[in-house]
N, C-alpha and C positions, 0 to 999 in steps of 0.2 A: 300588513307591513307597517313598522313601526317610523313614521316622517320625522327626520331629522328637522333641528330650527330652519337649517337654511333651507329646504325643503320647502317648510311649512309658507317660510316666505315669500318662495316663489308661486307656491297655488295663491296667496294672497295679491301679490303683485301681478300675478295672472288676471286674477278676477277685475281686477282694474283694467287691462289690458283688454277684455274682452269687452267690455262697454265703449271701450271705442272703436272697435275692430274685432267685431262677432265673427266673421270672417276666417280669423286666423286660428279660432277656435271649435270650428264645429266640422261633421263630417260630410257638409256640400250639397246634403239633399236637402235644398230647399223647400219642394214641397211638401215635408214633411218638419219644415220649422216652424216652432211661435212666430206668431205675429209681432209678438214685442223683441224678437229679435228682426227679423224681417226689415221692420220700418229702420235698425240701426246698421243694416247691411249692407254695405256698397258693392258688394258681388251679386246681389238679392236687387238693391236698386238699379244696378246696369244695367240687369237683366229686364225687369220692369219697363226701365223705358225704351230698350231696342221693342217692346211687344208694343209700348203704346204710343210710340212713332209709326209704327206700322197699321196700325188701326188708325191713326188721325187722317197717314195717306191712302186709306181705303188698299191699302197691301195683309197680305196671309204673314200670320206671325211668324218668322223667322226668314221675312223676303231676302234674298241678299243683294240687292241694292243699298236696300235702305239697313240693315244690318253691318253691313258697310262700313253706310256715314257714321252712321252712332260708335261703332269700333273704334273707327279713326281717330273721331274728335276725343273718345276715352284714353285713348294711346296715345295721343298727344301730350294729355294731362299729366298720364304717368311719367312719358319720357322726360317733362318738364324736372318729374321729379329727381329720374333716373340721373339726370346731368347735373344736379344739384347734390347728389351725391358721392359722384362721381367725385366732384370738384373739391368739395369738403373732404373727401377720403385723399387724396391724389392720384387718384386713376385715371390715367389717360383711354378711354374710351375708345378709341381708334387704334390704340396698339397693341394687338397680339400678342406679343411678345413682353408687356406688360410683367414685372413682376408680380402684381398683386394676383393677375391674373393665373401666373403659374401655379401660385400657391395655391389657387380657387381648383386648378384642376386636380393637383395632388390629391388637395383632400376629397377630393367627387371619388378617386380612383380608392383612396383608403375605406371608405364607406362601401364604397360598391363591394368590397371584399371582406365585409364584415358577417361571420357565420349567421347571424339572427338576420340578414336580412336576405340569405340563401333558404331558409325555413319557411319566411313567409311566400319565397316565390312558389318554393314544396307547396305551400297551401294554394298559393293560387293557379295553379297549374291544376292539382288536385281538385281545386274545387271547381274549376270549368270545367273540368270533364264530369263530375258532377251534377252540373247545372244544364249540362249539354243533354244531358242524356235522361233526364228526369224534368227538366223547366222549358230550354230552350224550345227544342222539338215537340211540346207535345199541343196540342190542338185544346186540350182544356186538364187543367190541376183540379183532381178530386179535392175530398176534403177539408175546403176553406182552407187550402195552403198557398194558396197565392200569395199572402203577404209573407210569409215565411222565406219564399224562395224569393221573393222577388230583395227582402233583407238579406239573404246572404249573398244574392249577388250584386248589388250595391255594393256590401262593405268586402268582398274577396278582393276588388281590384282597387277600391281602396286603402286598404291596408297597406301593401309595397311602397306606393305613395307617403303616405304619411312616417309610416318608418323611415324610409329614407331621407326624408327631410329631420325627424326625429332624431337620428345617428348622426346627421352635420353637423347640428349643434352640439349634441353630447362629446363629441369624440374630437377633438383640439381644434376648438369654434373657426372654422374661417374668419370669421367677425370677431371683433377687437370686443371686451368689455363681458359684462351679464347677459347682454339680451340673446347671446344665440344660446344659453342654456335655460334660460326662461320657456324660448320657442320651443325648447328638447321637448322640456315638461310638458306643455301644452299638447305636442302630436304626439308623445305618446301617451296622454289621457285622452285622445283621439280613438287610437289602436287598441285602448282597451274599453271604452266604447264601443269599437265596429266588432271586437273579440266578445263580448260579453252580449250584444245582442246578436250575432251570428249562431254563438252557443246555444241563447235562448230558441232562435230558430229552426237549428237543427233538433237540438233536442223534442220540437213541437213537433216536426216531420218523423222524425224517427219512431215518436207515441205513435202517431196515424197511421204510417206505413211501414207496415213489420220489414218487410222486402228488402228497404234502406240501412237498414241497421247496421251491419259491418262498413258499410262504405261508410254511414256518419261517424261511427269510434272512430274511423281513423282521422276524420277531419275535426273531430272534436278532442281530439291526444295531441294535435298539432297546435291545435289555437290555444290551447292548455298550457302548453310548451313555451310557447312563443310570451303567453300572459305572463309566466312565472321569468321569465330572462326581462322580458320589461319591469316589472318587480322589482328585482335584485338591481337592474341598472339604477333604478331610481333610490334604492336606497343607499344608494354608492355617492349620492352628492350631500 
């Protein structure tokens, strides 16, 4: 796909964007992040210290007492932020009935009704049964495929996620200005991510186990599908 200027500009304004909020950029699984994003991660460092609160008070990681506290005081921070925004935008917070807020709901409803992202539910529906029936259930995965399945189902229910935050922005921004098409770009070079290492996945399953074969064309025609409309959206800005 050939990236228009303004395009071009936002993977640049992206890449700025991600040095300070790795975060809004990546597909979630920590454990399998750099370190040099890591240390810049505030979803990576939360999580960090709910583990090593818990270890200073002699508690199993993820006590929930003490998961709790550390919650709290995080959700505090944020809300700090939430009402600072609130204020600056004129959103009345307490009102329901809020104008801004209507508009917030429209467009959840316009999205939710967007054909590309009735596809990827196809895929995710399709690919837990998939997963059920070949990863979930079994007692042990021949042929070093474990990291293979354990990749596609990571990114299967991933995917609907990120699209749909993807489509808010692209499709007449809630938010005032660039940045909710900024954020478009960014989830969905998420989704083609979670789409292109899924492929490589399956593909690697499908070599090893003949068996699988038709059931993986059809989830690998899907993601194929889904890659090629993200594609075309994006060359549409």
């Amino acid at each position: 796909m050939k990236k228009s200027k303004r395009l071009q500009e936002i993977f640049r304004k992206n890449m700025e964007f991600e040095r300070q909020s790795p975060y809004n950029f990546c597909d979630q699984w920590c454990e399998r992040c750099v370190y040099e994003k890591q240390i810049r991660c505030k979803v990576y460092l939360d999580e960090l210290e709910q583990k090593m609160v818990c270890i200073a008070h002699d508690r199993e990681p993820g006590d929930p007492e003490i998961t709790e506290a550390v919650l709290r005081k995080q959700l505090e921070d944020a809300g700090e932020k939430l009402e600072q925004f609130a204020e600056e935008n004129e959103i009345d917070l307490d009102n329901i009935d809020d104008p801004e807020f209507e508009k917030i709901r429209e467009h959840i409803k316009f999205v939710e009704n967007n054909p590309l992202l009735a596809t990827v539910e196809q895929y995710r529906k399709k690919g837990q049964s998939f997963l059920k029936n070949t990863f979930y259930n079994q007692q042990e995965i021949k042929g070093g495929l474990t990291d293979d399945f354990e990749t596609v189902a990571w990114y299967h229910t991933l995917l609907p996620v990120k699209l749909q935050r993807a489509l808010a922005g692209f499709h007449e921004p809630a938010a005032e200005g660039d940045i909710s098409i900024y954020d478009a770009v960014a989830q969905f070079e998420i989704c083609k991510k979670a789409i292109n290492r899924s492929v490589s996945a399956l593909q690697n399953i499908a070599k090893k186990d003949k068996s699988l074969h038709n059931r993986i064309m059809q989830l690998l025609a899907i993601l194929r599908n889904i890659f090629s409309r993200i594609d075309l959206m994006e060359s549409e800005i």
